[in-house]
C-alpha positions, 0 to 999 in steps of 0.5 A: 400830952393829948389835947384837952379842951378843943375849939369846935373846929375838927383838926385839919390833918395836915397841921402838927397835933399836940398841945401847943399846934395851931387851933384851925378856925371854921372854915366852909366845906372841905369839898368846896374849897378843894373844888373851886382851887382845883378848878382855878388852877386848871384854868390857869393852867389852861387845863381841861383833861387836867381839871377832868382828872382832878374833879374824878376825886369827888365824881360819885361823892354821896352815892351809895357803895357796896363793897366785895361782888357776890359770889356766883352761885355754881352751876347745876341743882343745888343741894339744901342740905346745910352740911353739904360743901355747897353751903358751908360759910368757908369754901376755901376750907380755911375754919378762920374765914368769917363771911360778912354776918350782915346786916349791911351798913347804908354806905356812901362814897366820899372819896375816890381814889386813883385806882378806882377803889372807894373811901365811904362812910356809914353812919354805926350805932354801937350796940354794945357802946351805946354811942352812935358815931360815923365809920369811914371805910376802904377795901383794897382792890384785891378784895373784889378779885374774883380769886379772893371771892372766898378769902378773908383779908386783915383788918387795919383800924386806923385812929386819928389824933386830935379831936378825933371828931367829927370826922377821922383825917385817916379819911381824907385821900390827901394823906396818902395812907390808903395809896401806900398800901396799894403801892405796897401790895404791888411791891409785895411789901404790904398786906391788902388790909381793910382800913376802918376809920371810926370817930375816936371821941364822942365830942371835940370838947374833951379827949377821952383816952378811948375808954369807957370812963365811968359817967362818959360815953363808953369809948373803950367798948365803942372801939374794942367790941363795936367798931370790929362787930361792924366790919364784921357784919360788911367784910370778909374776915378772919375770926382770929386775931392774927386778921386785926391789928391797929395804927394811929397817930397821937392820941390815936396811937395811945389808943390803938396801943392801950386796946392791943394789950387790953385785948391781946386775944381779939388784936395782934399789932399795932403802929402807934406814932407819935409818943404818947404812953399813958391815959391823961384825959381830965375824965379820970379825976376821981377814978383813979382805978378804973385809969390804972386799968387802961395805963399801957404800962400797967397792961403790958406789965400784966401780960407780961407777969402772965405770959399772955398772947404775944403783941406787937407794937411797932412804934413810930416818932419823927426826928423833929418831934419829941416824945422818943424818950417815952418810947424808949422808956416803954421798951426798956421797961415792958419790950419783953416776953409776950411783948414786942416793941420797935421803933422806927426813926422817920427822919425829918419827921413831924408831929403829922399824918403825911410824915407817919404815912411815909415811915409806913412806906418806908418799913412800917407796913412791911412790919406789919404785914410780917406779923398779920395773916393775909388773904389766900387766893382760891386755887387753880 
């Protein structure tokens, strides 16, 4: 079951989620406390380099960020003619590209990695949600590649559970998730996907299935229409759905799952950890159609009955949690036709982020990549 009525206090993302994990308390910021136990383990270790190297995670925290370099402009008279190849918004001659519509979102760092790429957030107002909630974002290394100046990448929406606001765990460097596909692009094991972070519900008092949930906030249309809208206007990329996909965990993964066979013709693929199948938010009560409609169970069924595009869902649960049951369920029932499921065993696995990010390593990110389209570097 997803968590219902929550403490004010955002979920820490390395405790287990479900109904019956811990509830975190308020604490001081994040930030300060990994400062000042960084700085007291240097000392203790004698360590200034060490201290140095552990305090670059947050050098440049707040600073604006832009991401992907503009492109140069080629050398002599350009001509103005709109037609003419010079102009043309796909230069590598590939129709799916999509260049950033614009206009920019104001974004600012709040994490940095080891390689130097940047976690930063950008505060959205859906303009066809109404709601108006924090996106976190990072960009491969690749991106900023000259060769792919002109290429498009894949986008990977990454949901966390839990409250899922006010911030998104997936955020959080500690939880590895953007280092494995930096180790899995160099392996040739992963795509170099985008990841967008957005806010899951509108507040931390009531889970709301990701749904436009008649009377509430319109979820659904926040994370469908106006989370892609604003990757979009920021990123280069494709305009077909083999360029999106999905990955979450708890209710996250119910989300990122629901809108994949809500929206079989903007979305492709998705990971979903952690067993939870079916809408359960205490919002329903009294709209029992409007449920039924973002049941997985229910959409995969009519993608099936009418043959639509074909889906993939690779779930993800843990040997120490429960809940494969319920996968196991889905696939016997709904894994046919357009619909294709698998499920990956993570052995000794939790109900946490690390343990889904080391199933991601250990083949997920590889599946996944299998069945998205990457970025094509320019030729020569």
């Amino acid at each position: 079951m997803h968590q219902h009525p929550q403490p004010p206090a955002p979920p820490r993302p390395y405790e287990p989620e479900g109904p019956h994990s811990p509830q975190p308390q308020p604490k001081r910021s994040r930030r300060r406390i990994w400062i000042s136990s960084v700085v007291a383990l240097a000392l203790l270790l004698g360590g200034v380099g060490f201290a140095g190297w552990k305090l670059d995670w947050f050098s440049g925290n707040g600073d604006a960020v832009s991401f992907g370099k503009p492109t140069p402009a080629p050398a002599g008279p350009q001509k103005s003619d709109p037609s003419s190849p010079a102009a043309s918004p796909t230069p590598t001659g590939d129709p799916d590209v999509q260049m950033p519509s614009g206009p920019k979102s104001d974004f600012k760092q709040t994490a940095k990695l080891d390689d130097g790429t940047i976690i930063a957030k950008a505060r959205l107002a859906g303009a066809k949600s109404g709601f108006e909630g924090d996106v976190w974002v990072w960009a491969p290394k690749e991106y900023d590649d000259p060769k792919y100046a002109k290429s498009a990448f894949p986008v990977l929406i990454a949901l966390p559970g839990g409250n899922g606001f006010p911030n998104n765990y997936w955020a959080d460097r500690s939880l590895g998730l953007q280092k494995a596909i930096t180790e899995g692009v160099q392996a040739g094991t992963s795509l170099p996907f985008i990841v967008i972070m957005p806010v899951l519900n509108p507040d931390n008092k009531y889970y709301y299935d990701g749904a436009d949930i008649p009377g509430q906030p319109k979820m659904g249309t926040w994370i469908a229409e106006d989370v892609p809208d604003f990757t979009r206007a920021n990123f280069r990329t494709y305009k077909s759905r083999d360029g999106w996909a999905f990955m979450g965990s708890s209710s996250g993964a119910f989300v990122g799952m629901k809108t994949v066979l809500q929206h079989p013709d903007k979305f492709k693929a998705v990971i979903a950890s952690g067993g939870e199948i079916v809408p359960d938010s205490p919002l329903w009560k009294g709209h029992q159609a409007a449920m039924d409609a973002n049941n997985p169970e229910t959409l995969a069924k009519k993608l099936i009955d009418t043959n639509g595009p074909e889906v993939h869902i690779n779930f993800q649960i843990g040997t120490k949690e429960s809940g494969k049951d319920r996968m196991v369920q889905f696939q016997q029932a709904y894994g046919k036709g357009p619909v294709k499921t698998t499920i990956r065993d993570i052995q000794n696995g939790e109900h946490n982020g690390w343990h889904y990010v080391r199933g991601m390593k250990e083949g997920s990110l590889e599946w996944i990549s299998k069945v998205m389209k990457g970025p094509k570097p320019a030729a020569g």
